[in-house]
C-alpha positions in Angstrom: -8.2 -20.0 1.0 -9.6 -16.9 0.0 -8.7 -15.7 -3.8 -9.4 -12.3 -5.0 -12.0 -13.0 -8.7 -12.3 -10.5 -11.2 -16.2 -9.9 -11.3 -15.9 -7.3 -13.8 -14.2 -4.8 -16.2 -14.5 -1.4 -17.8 -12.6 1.3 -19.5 -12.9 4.6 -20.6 -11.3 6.8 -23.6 -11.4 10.9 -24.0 -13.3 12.1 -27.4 -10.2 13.3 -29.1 -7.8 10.8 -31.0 -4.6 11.7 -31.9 -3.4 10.0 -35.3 0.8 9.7 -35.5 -0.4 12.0 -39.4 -1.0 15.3 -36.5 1.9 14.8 -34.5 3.7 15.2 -38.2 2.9 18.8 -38.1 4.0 19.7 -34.2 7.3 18.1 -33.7 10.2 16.3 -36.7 8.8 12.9 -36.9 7.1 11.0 -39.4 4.2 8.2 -38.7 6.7 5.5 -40.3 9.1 6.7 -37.6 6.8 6.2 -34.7 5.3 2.9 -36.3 8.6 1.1 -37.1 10.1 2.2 -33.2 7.0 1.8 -31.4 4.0 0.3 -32.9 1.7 3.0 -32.0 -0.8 4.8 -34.7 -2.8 6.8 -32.6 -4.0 7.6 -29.0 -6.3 9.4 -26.9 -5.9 13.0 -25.6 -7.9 14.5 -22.7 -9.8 17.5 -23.4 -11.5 20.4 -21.6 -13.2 18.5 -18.6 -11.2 15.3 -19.3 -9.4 14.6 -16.3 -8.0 11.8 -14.7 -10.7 11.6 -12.3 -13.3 11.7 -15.0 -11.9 9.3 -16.5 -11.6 6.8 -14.1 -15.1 7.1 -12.8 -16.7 6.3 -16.4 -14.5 3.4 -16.4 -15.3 2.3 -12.9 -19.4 2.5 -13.5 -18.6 0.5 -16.5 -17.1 -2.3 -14.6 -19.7 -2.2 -12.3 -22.2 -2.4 -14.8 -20.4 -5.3 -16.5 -20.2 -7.0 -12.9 -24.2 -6.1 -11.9 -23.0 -4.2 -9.6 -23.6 -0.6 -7.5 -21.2 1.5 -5.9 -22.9 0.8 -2.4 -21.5 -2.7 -3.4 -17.5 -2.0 -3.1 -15.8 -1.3 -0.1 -12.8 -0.5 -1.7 -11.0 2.0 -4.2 -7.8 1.9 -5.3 -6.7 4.0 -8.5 -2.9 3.0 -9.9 -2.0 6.6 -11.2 1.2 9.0 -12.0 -1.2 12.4 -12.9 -3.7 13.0 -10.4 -6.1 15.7 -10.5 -4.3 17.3 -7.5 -1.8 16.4 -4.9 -4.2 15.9 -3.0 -6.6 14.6 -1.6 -6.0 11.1 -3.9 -8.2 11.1 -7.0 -9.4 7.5 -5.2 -11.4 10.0 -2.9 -12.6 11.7 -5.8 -13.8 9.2 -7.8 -15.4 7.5 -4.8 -17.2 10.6 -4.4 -18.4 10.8 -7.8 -19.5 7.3 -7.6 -21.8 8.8 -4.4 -19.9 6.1 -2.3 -19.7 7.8 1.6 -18.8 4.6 3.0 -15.5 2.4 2.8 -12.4 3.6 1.5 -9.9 4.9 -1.0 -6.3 5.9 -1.7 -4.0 5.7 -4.7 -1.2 3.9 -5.7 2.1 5.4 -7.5 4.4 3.2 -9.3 4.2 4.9 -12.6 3.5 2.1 -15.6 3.6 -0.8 -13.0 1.4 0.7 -11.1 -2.0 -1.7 -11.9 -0.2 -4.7 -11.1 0.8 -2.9 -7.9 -2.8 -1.9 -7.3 -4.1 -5.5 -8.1 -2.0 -7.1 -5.4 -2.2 -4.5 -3.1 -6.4 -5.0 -3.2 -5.8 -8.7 -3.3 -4.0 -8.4 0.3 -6.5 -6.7 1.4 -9.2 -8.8 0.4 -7.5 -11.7 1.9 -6.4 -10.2 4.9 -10.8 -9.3 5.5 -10.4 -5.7 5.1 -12.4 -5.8 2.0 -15.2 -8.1 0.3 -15.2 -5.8 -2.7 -12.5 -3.6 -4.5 -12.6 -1.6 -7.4 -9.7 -1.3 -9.1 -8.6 1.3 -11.5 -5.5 2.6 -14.0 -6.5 6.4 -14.9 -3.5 8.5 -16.4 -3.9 12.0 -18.7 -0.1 12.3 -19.1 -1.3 14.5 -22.3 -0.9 17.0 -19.2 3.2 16.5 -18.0 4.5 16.0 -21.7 7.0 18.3 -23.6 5.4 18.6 -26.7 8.3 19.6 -27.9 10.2 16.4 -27.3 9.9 14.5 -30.0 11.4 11.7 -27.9 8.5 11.4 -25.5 5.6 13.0 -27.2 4.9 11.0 -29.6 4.7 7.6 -27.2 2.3 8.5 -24.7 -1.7 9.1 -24.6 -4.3 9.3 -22.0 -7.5 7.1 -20.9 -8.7 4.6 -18.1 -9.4 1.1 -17.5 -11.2 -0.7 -14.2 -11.4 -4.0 -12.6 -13.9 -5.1 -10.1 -12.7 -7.8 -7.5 -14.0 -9.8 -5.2 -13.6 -12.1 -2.3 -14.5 -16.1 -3.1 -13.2 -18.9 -1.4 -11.1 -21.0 -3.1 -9.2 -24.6 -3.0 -5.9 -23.3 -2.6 -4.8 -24.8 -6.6 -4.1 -23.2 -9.7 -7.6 -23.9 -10.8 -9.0 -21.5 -8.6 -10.2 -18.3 -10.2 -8.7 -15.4 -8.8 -5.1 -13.7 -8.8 -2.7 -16.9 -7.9 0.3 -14.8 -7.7 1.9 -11.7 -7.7 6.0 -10.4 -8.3 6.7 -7.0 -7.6 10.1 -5.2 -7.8 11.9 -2.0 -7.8 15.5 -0.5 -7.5 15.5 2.9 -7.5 19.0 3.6 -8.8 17.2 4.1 -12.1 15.3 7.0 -11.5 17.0 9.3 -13.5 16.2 7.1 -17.0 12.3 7.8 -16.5 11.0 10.5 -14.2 9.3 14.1 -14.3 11.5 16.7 -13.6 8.7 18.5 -11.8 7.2 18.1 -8.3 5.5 20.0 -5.2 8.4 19.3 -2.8 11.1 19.8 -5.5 10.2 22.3 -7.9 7.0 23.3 -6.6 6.2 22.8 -10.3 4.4 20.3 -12.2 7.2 19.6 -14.5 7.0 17.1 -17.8 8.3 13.8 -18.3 12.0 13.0 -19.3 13.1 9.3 -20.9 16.2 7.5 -21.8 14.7 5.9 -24.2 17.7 3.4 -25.1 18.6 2.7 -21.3 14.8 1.7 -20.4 15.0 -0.4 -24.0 17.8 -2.2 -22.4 16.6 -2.9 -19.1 12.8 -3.7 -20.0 13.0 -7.0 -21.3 15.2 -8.9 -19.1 13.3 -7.2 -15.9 9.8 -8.2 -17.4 11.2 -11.7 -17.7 12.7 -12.1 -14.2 9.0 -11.5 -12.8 7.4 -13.5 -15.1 9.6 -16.6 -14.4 9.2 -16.1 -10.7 5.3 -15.9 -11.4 5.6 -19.3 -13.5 8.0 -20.9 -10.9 5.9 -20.1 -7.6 2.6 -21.9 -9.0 4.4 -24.8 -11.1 3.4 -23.5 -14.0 5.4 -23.0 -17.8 4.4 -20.3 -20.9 2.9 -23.7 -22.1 -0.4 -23.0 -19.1 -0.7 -19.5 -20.0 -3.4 -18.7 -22.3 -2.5 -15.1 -22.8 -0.4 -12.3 -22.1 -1.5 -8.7 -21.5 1.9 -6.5 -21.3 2.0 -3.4 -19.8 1.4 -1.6 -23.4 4.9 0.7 -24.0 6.9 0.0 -27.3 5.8 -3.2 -29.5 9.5 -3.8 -29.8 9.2 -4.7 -25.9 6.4 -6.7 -26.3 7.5 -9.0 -29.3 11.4 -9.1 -27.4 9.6 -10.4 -23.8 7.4 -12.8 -25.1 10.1 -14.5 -27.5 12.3 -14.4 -24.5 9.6 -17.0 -22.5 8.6 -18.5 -25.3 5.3 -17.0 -25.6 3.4 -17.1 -29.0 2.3 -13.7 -30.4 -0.6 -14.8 -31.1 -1.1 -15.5 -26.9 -0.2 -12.0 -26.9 -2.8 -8.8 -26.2 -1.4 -6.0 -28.1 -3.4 -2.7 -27.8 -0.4 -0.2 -27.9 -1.1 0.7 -31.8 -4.8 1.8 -30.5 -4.1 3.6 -27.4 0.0 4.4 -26.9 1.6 4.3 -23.4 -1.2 4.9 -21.2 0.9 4.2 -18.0 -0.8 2.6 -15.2 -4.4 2.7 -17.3 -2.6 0.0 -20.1 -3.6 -3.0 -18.6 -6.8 -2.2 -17.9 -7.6 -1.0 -21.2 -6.0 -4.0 -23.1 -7.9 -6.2 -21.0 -10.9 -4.8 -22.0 -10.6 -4.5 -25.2 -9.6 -8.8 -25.1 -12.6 -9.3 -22.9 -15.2 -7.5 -24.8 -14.1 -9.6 -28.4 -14.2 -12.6 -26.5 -10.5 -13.9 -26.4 -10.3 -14.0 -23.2 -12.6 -16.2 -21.2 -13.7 -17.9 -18.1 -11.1 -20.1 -16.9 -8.3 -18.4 -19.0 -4.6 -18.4 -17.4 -3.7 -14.6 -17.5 -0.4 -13.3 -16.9 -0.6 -8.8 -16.6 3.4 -7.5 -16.4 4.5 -4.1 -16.7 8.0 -2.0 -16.1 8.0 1.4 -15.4 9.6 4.5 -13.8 11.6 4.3 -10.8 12.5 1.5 -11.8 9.4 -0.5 -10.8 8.2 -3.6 -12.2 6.0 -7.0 -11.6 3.9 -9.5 -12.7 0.5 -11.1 -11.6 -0.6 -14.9 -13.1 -4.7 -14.4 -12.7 -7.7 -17.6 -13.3 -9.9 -15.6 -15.2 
């Protein structure tokens, strides 16, 4: 059977870092506050020039780079993002272009934070249904650009940055030791749009508008929902928390992290945590904790993966990956 392999990854950070110390002196918050509720000690804001676009191309030639690869080698790109650089055309297009691709195709995918995972299986499908030998895949957010910084609820979680995955079509045996995705979980229910959503939009507002959080209601649903797709992940390949080499959570509050994985019985030390480094960087979290656990080493060829995320809408899923 044909299994979609990651050949390889990439990421991308703007120049300017934002330390929790800064935020101190624009809204009432302290950097013990945002440590002790969140994790996070700093992230990445985009500057003049720094878009989401941008952004996402660096990290895509990186991936290529890392995978030998030229952009007249993908036939595919699909970027998982919730700020585009306009409504349209899709910043896919955009990037392709600035990757001098004319050929193949492009769109994006929205599904806020969960938006990777939903990228990685959508790009699987297509690589197994022939569409595709080669996709790139990428998680690009600035959401420096639809924050009140006024909100000290909000503000201080989120950041901005890019990560990229290169796949590929290989046949496989049809077990769990091919390398490749070996299964994807996706959800949604909608009924929870009003705990996480911009209040801002062309057909609505015909404004941009900036993001808005119920912090303590997404808290409440985050962890059993994460769990629910990462059980069904673990129960459609045979497979138990004792296979899994590591976790890479979508990267939103260290609280969720530590809660899910004591929950399945996942060691912390199995765990990826990049949310101190980078803060919520929506769809571009997974990515960019990947990369940071592939370029130290920890994970490596043959490694059992597991990449979950929740996010607005609700929308959530998981993906269990043979690295």
């Amino acid at each position: 059977m044909i299994r979609s392999v990651v050949r390889g990854y990439g990421a991308a950070l703007p120049k300017r870092v934002m330390s929790n110390r800064e935020l101190e002196s624009l809204v009432d918050t302290s950097d013990e506050w945002i440590v002790q509720r969140t994790g996070i000690r700093q992230r990445y804001i985009a500057g003049e020039g720094e878009t989401t676009a941008s952004l996402g191309a660096a990290a895509a030639r990186a991936a290529l780079d890392n995978a030998g690869l030229t952009p007249d080698d993908i036939d595919l790109v699909l970027v998982a993002t919730s700020t585009p650089d306009n409504t349209f055309p899709a910043t896919a297009v955009d990037i392709q272009n600035r990757l001098g691709m004319t050929h193949g195709y492009a769109f994006d995918m929205q599904a806020v934070c969960t938006g990777f995972v939903y990228a990685m299986a959508t790009a699987d499908a297509h690589l197994r249904a022939g569409l595709a030998k080669r996709a790139l895949v990428i998680g690009a957010e600035t959401f420096s650009r639809i924050l009140d910084w006024e909100d000290r609820t909000t503000c201080v979680l989120f950041g901005d940055g890019a990560g990229a995955l290169v796949l590929e079509a290989s046949e496989g045996e049809g077990t769990n030791a091919d390398r490749g995705i070996l299964a994807a979980h996706l959800r949604s229910d909608g009924s929870h749009k009003e705990k996480l959503y911009v209040d801002g939009g062309p057909s609505s507002t015909g404004t941009v508008g900036h993001l808005r959080m119920e912090g303590r209601e997404v808290f409440k649903h985050a962890v059993g929902m994460i769990t629910d797709v990462i059980e069904a992940a673990f129960a459609s390949t045979g497979t138990t928390a004792d296979d899994l080499d590591w976790l890479v959570p979508h990267q939103a509050n260290r609280r969720i992290i530590d809660g899910s994985a004591k929950k399945l019985a996942i060691p912390l030390e199995k765990v990826v945590v990049t949310v101190d480094q980078h803060g919520n960087t929506s769809a571009a979290s997974i990515p960019l904790a990947l990369s940071v656990a592939l370029a130290d080493g920890r994970i490596k060829k043959g490694d059992l993966v597991m990449l979950e995320a929740m996010g607005g809408g609700f929308t959530w899923g998981a993906m269990l990956v043979r690295w």
